[in-house]
SEBA-921911 format. One line per 2 residues: number of its first residue (from 1); their letters; for each residue z, x, y of C-alpha. Coordinates in Angstrom, 2 decimals, decimal comma. Each point is the difference from the previous one (the first is absolute). Last residue first. Example, Ala and Ser with C-alpha at 12.3 -4.5 7.8 and 13.67 -1.06 7.14 Angstrom:
2 = sa = 7,14/13,67/-1,06; 0,66/-1,37/-3,44
//
This chain:
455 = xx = 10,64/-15,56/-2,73; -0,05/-4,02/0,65
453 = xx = -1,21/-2,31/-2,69; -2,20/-2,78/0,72
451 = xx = -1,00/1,03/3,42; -3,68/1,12/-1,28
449 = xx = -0,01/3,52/0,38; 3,34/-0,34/-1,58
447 = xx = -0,63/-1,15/-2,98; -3,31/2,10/-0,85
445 = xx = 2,11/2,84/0,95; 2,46/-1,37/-2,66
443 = xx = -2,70/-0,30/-2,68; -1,70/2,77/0,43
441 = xx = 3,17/1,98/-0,24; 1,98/-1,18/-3,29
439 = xx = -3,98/0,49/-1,31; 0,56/3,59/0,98
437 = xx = 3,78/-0,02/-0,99; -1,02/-1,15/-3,94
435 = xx = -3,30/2,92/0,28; 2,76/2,80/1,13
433 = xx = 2,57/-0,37/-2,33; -1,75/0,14/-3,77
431 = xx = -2,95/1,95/-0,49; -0,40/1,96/3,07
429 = xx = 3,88/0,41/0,97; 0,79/0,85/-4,29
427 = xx = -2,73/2,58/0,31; 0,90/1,45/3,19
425 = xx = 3,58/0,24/-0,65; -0,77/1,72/-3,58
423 = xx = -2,24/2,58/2,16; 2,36/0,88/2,37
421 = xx = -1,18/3,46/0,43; -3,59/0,53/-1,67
419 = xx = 0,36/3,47/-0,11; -3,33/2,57/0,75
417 = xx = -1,67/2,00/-2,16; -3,29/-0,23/2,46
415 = xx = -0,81/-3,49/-0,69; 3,30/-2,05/-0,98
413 = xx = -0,36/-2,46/2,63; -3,38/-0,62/-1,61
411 = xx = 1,33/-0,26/-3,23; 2,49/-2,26/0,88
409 = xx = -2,50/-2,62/1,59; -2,16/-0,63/-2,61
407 = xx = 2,93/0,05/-2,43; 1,56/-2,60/1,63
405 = xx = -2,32/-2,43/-2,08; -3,57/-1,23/0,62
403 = xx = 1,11/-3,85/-0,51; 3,55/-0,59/0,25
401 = xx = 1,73/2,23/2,73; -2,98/1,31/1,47
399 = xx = -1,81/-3,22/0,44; 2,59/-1,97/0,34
397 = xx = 1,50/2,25/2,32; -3,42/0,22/2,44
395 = xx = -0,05/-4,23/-0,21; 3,68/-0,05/1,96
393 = xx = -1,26/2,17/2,22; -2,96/-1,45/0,90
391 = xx = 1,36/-3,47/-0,19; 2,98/1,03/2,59
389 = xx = -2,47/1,59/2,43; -2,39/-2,72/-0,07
387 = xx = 2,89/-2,98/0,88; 2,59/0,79/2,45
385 = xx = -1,78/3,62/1,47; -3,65/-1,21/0,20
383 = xx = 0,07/-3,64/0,60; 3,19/0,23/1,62
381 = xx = -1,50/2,43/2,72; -3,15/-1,93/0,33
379 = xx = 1,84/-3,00/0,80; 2,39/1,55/2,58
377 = xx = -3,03/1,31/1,52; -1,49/-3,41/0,54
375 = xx = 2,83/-1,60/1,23; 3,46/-1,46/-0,94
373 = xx = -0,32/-1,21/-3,11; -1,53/-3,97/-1,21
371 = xx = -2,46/1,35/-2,38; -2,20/1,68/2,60
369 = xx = 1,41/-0,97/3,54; -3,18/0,23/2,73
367 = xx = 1,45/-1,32/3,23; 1,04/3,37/1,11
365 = xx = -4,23/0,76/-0,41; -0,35/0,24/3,92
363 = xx = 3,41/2,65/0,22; 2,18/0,64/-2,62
361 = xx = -2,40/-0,07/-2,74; -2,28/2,13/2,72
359 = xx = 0,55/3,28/-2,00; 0,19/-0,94/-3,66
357 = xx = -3,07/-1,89/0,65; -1,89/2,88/1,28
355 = xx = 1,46/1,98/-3,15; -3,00/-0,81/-2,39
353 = xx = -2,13/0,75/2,44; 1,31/3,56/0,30
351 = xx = 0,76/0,51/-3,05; -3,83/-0,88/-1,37
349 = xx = -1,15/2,73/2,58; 2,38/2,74/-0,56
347 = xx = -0,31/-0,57/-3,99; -3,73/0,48/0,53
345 = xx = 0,44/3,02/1,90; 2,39/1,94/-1,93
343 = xx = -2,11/-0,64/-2,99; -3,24/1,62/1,85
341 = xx = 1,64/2,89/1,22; 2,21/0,36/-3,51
339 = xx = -3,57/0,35/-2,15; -1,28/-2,26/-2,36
337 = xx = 0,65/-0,77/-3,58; 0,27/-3,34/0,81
335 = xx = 3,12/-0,54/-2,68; 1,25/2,98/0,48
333 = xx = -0,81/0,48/3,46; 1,24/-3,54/0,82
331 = xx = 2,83/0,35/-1,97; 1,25/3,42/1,62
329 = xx = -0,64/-1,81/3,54; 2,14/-3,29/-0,82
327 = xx = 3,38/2,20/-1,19; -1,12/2,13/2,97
325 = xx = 0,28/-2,85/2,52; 3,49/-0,39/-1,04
323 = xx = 1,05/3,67/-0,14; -0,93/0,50/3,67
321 = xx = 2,28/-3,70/0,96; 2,68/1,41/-1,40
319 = xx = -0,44/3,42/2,13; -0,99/-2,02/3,00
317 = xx = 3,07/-2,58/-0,22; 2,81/3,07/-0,12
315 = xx = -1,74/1,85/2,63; -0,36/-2,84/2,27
313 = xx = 3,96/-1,31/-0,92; 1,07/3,94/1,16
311 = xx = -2,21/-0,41/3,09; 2,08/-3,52/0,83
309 = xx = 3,44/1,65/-0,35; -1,19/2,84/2,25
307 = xx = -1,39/-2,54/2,07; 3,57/-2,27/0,24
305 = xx = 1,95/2,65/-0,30; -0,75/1,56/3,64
303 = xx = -1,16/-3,04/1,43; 3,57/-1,54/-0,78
301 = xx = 1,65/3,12/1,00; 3,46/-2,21/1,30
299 = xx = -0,49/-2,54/-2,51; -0,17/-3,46/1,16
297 = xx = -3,80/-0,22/-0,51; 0,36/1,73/-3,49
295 = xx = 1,06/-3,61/-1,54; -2,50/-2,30/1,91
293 = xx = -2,76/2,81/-2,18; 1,88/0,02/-3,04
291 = xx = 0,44/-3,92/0,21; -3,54/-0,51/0,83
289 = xx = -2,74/1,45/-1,46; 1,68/1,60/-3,27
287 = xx = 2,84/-2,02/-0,57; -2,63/-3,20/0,77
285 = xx = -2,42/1,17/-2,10; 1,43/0,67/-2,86
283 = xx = 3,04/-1,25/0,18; 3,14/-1,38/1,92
281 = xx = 3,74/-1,15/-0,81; 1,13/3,54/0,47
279 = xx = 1,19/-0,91/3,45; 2,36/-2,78/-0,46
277 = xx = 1,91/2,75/-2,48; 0,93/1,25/3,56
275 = xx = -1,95/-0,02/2,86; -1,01/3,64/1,97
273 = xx = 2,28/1,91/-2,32; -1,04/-1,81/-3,05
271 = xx = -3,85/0,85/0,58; 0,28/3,55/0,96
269 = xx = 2,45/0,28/-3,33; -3,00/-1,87/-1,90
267 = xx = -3,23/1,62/1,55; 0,23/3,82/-0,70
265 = xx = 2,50/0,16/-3,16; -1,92/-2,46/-1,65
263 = xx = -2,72/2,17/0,56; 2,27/3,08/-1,04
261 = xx = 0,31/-1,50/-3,29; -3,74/-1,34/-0,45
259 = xx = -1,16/3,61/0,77; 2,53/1,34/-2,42
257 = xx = -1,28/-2,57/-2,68; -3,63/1,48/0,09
255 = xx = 0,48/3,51/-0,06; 2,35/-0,15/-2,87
253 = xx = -2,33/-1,92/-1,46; -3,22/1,86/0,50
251 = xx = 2,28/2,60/-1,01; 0,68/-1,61/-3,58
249 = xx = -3,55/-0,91/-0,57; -1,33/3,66/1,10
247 = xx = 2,38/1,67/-2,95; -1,33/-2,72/-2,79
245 = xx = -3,49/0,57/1,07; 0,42/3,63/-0,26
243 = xx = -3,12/1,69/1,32; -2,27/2,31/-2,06
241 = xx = -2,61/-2,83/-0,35; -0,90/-0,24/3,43
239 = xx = 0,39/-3,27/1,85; -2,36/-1,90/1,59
237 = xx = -0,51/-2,32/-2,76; 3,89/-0,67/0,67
235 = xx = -0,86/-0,78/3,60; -2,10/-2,92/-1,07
233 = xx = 2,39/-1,19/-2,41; 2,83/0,14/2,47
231 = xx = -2,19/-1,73/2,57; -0,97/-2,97/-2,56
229 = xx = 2,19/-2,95/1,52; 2,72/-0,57/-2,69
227 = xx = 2,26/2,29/2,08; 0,09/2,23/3,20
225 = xx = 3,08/0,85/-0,39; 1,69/-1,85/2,90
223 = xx = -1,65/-2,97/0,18; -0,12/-1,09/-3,36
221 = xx = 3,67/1,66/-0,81; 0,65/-2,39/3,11
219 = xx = -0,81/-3,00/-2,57; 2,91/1,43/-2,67
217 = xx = 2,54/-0,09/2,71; -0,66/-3,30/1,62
215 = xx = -0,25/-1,36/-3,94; 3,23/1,98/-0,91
213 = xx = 2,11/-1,65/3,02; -1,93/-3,23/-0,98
211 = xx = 1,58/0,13/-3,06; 3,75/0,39/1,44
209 = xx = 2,31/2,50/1,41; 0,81/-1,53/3,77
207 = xx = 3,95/0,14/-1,29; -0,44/3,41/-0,88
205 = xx = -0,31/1,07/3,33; -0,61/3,66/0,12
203 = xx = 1,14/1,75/3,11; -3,05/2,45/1,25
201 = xx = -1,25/-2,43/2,46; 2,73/-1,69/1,16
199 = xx = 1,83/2,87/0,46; -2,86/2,09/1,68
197 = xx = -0,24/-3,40/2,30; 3,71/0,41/0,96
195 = xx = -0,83/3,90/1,08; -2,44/-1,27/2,39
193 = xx = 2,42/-1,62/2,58; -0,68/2,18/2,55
191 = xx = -3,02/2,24/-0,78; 0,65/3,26/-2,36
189 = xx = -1,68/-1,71/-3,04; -2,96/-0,76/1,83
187 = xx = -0,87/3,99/1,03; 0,72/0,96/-3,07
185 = xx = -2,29/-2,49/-1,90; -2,35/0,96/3,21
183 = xx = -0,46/4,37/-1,03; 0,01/-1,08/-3,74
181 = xx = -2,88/-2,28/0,24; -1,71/2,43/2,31
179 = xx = 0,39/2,93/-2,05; -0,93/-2,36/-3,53
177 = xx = -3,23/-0,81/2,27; -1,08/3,88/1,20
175 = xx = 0,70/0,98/-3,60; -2,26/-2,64/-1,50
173 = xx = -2,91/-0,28/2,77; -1,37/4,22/-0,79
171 = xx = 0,01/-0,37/-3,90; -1,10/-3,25/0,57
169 = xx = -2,95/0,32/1,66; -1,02/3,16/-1,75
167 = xx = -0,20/-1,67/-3,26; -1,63/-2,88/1,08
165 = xx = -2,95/1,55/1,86; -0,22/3,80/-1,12
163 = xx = 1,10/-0,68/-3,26; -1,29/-3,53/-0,84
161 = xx = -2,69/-0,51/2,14; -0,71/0,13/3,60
159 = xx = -1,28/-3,69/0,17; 3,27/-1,02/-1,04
157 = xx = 1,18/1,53/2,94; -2,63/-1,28/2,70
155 = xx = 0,20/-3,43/-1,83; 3,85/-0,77/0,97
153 = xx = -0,53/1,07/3,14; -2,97/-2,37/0,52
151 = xx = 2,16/-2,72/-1,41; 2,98/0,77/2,35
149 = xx = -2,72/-0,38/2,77; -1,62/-2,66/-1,01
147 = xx = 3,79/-2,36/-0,14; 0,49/1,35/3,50
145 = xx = -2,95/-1,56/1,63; 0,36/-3,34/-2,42
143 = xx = 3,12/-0,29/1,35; -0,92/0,22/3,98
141 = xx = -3,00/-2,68/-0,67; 1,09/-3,11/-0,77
139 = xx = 3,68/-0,13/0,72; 2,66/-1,59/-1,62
137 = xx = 1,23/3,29/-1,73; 0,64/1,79/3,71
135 = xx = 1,63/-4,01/1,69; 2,46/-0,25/-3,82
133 = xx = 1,22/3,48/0,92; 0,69/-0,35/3,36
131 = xx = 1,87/-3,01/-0,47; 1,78/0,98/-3,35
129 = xx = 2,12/3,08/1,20; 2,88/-1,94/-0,06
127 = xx = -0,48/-1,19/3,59; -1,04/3,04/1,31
125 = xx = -0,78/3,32/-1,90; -3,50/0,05/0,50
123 = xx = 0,57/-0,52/3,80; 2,42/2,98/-0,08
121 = xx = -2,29/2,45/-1,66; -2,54/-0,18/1,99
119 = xx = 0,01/3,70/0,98; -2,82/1,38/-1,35
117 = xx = 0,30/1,85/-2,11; 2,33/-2,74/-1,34
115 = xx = -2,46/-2,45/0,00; -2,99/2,46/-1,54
113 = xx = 2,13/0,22/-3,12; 0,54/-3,75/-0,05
111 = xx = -3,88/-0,29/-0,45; -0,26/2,57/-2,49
109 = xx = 2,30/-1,98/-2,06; -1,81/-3,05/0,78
107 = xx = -3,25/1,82/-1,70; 2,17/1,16/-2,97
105 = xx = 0,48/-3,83/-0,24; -3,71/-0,53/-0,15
103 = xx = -0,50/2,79/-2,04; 2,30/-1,95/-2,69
101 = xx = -1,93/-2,98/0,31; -3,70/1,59/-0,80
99 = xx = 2,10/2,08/-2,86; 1,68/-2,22/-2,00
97 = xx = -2,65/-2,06/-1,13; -2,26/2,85/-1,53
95 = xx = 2,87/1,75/-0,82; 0,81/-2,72/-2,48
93 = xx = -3,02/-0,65/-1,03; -0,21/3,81/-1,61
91 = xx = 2,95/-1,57/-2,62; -2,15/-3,65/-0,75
89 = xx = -3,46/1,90/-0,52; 1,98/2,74/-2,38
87 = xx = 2,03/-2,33/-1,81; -3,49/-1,64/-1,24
85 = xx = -0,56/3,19/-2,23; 2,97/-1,05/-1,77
83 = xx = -1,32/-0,61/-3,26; -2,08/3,07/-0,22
81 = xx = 3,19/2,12/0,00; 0,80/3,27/1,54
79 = xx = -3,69/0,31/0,97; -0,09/-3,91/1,92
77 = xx = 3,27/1,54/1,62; -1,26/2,91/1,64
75 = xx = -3,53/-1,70/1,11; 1,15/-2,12/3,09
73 = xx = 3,20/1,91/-0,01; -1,83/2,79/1,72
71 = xx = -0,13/3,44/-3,00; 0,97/2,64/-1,48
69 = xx = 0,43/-1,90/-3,16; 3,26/1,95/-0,94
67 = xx = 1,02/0,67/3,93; -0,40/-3,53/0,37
65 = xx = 1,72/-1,41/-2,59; 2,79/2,54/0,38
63 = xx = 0,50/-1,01/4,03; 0,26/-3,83/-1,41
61 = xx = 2,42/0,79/-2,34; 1,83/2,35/1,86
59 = xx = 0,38/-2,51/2,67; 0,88/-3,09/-2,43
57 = xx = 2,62/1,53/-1,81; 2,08/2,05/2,89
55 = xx = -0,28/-3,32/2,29; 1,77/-2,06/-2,97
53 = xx = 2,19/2,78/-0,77; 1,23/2,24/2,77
51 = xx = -1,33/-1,69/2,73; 2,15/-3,21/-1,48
49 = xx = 3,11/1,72/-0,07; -0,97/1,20/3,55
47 = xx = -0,56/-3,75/1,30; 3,07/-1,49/-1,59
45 = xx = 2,11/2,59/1,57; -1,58/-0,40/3,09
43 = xx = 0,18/-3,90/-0,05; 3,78/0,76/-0,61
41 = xx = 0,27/1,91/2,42; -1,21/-2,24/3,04
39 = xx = 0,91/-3,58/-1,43; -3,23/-1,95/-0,48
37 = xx = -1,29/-1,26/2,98; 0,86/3,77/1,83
35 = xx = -1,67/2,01/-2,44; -2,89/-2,37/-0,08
33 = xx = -0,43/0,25/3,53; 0,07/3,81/-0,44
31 = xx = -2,43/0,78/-2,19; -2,55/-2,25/1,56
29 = xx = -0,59/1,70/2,85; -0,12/3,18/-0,05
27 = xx = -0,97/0,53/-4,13; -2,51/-2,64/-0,14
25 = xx = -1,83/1,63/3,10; -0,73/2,90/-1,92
23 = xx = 1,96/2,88/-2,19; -1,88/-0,62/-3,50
21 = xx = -3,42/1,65/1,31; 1,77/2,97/1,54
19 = xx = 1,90/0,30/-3,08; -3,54/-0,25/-2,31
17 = xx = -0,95/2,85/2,66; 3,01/2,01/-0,06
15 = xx = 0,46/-0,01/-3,26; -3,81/0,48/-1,18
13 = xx = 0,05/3,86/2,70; 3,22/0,51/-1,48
11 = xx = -1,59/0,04/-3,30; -3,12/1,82/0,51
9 = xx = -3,13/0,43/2,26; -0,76/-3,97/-0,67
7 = xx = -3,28/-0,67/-1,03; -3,31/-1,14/0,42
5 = xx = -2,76/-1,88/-2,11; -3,32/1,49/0,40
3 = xx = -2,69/-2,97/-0,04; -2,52/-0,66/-2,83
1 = x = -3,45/0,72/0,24
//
């Protein structure tokens, strides 16, 4: 008997859950650094020229592919074209990977949440931040505590279903997180000094214009749209038929890029008030875990900001980290034909061993270095977002572009009498543009990762 497949109520309801899914940890953290390595405005520019084209082609491509087949990528693409059927084990691997190590970071946000409840917040601000950070991640037990519990959470809401687990999710966590990003960006920008790091930020450098500019922005497209990693398919074959795919696209992105704005605005006027341009050296991790956290400790409300700052990064992480699980749910049931209880639990159980090592890689397994990076989660991070993402992506536009057509996808966007808006763009991005910067991308993430090349 096969399973019921749900849905979204209606447009808004897809927007603000495919938004939800794009606005995630990629978004805070990551956003920003690489506005500040590569010129402030300029990188923004860059970034929302790219949104518009190469992020516009490959979003409403995969979102049409799903809503076409209505179905997980695992058996979406193999129906577009029986070529490609392999694309669909290599795009639902990539959740599969991303999510044990992303739930353990969404467990160390949960863990700075409970410092500044309370009250620690001055001994996880010392010394840069990095000693108190660097004693919580190097422990046995304490990470792996926090790393279940933003798993579990994750699972209760995918566990709810689409519209009254996803859905509802993030039509309550979106408002309440673009309130609170708005309520500290004007908080930051009032502190002394602040107004210096707006400059900086919003000035575009031109000198700093190069290839790798493109590159960082093209690989935060990745993070922040939710790209080349089967969610957007999977939420397409959640979406009804009388919805505009072309109209959801370009509010997903006008969602998206204002919550990478005001991030920016957040951390990187905090940042170059506390320290200067000295200040916007870190990422990742350490702006996250350490020089946010050393940088609220001089603030006058420093517990204040610090947990509201910390809830908004919780909401932010769970709402990715929903849509990621649910990419591997739907192709479970599809490809299982079982029920969301039981797929919910099996990808609970493999995620959670599979993230173990993600957890103590900075602790007992620190001596473990795959390839020569940093640690264990570094690894499975480049794995999935330097190398699998790119291929998947690159390999959807040749299919689309050169073997099934455009037409595939045009007529789907077209369902319902509907304009296909930018539709010689897409076609010349898909064909043309966006498969040459792809492989422009592999390659220099696959150059840095390994210190040949730095980004």
């Amino acid at each position: 008997m096969e399973t019921k497949r749900g849905s979204f109520t209606g447009g808004i309801g897809f927007v603000i859950a495919a938004a939800s899914s794009a606005i995630g940890l990629g978004n805070l953290w990551r956003f920003p650094y690489l506005a500040a390595q590569y010129g402030g405005g300029i990188f923004i520019l860059v970034y929302i020229i790219l949104a518009l084209t190469f992020g516009f082609t490959l979003m409403i491509t995969e979102i049409a592919i799903g809503r076409k087949t209505g179905k997980s990528p695992l058996i979406a693409y193999g129906e577009i074209s029986k070529k490609f059927k392999f694309l669909g084990y290599l795009a639902v691997l990539v959740p599969v990977i991303i999510l044990p190590y992303y739930c353990v970071i969404g467990g160390w946000v949960i863990k700075y949440i409970t410092v500044y409840l309370t009250g620690k917040h001055i001994e996880a601000g010392a010394n840069g931040g990095a000693d108190y950070f660097l004693g919580f991640a190097g422990d046995t037990v304490s990470p792996l505590v926090f790393f279940l519990i933003f798993l579990t959470l994750t699972m209760i809401i995918v566990l709810a279903g689409v519209e009254k687990g996803i859905e509802k999710v993030s039509k309550l966590l979106m408002p309440i997180l673009l309130f609170l990003m708005i309520a500290i960006a004007i908080y930051v920008v009032t502190l002394p000094g602040a107004l210096d790091g707006v400059k900086y930020y919003l000035k575009p450098d031109f000198t700093k214009f190069s290839f790798k500019t493109v590159c960082g922005a093209m690989g935060q497209l990745f993070y922040s749209m939710s790209l080349a990693m089967g969610i957007m398919i999977t939420y397409g074959s959640y979406m009804k038929k009388d919805v505009s795919v072309n109209k959801s696209v370009a509010q997903i992105e006008i969602f998206d890029t204002l919550v990478a704005f005001l991030a920016g605005m957040m951390i990187i006027p905090a940042l170059y008030a506390a320290g200067g341009e000295e200040a916007l050296t870190s990422k990742g991790v350490g702006l996250m875990f350490m020089s946010l956290p050393s940088t609220f400790a001089d603030m006058a409300s420093a517990r204040i900001i610090g947990a509201v700052f910390f809830i908004l990064v919780l909401f932010a992480a769970l709402t990715s980290s929903v849509s990621v699980m649910e990419a591997i749910v739907s192709c479970l049931m599809d490809k299982f034909n079982i029920k969301r209880t039981k797929a919910c639990i099996g990808v609970f159980v493999v995620a959670l061993i599979m993230g173990v090592p993600s957890s103590l890689g900075f602790g007992v397994l620190s001596h473990i270095k795959p390839l020569g990076l940093d640690d264990i989660l570094t690894f499975f991070d480049y794995i999935s977002n330097s190398v699998l993402m790119p291929i998947v992506a690159f390999a959807t536009c040749i299919m689309i572009g050169w073997v099934v057509g455009t037409k595939v996808v045009k007529e789907e966007v077209q369902v319902g009498g509907y304009k296909f808006k930018r539709e010689k763009m897409y076609e010349i991005m898909i064909k043309y543009i966006a498969p040459v910067i792809l492989v422009g991308i592999l390659i220099a993430y696959t150059l840095d990762a390994f210190g040949i090349v730095k980004m």
